[in-house]
C-alpha angles and dihedrals in degrees: 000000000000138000126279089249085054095053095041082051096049086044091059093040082055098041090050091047087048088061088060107037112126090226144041081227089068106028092050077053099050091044102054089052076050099057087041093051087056092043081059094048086055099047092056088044080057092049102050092046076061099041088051093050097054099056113102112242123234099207102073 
């Protein structure tokens, strides 16, 4: 599945390689798995605020 980190870091690498695609074909293409790569950054970031919250704390 990945980490955030690992998602943020495949939707820059697509974004970059959309900037020199030879067609709007490809870099629509490329655009759009670049969007979805950052929807499923957000999405773990969303996890793991969940994740976090569900943890029992110690200090009480």
């Amino acid at each position: 599945m990945g980490s955030r980190n690992d998602h943020i870091y495949e939707a820059e690498h697509l974004e970059r390689q959309a900037e020199i695609a030879d067609n709007a074909h490809a870099r629509a293409a490329l655009l759009r798995m670049a969007q979805a790569s950052r929807s499923a950054a957000a999405l773990m970031g969303m996890f793991d605020a969940c994740h976090d919250e569900a943890r029992p704390t110690l200090s009480r």
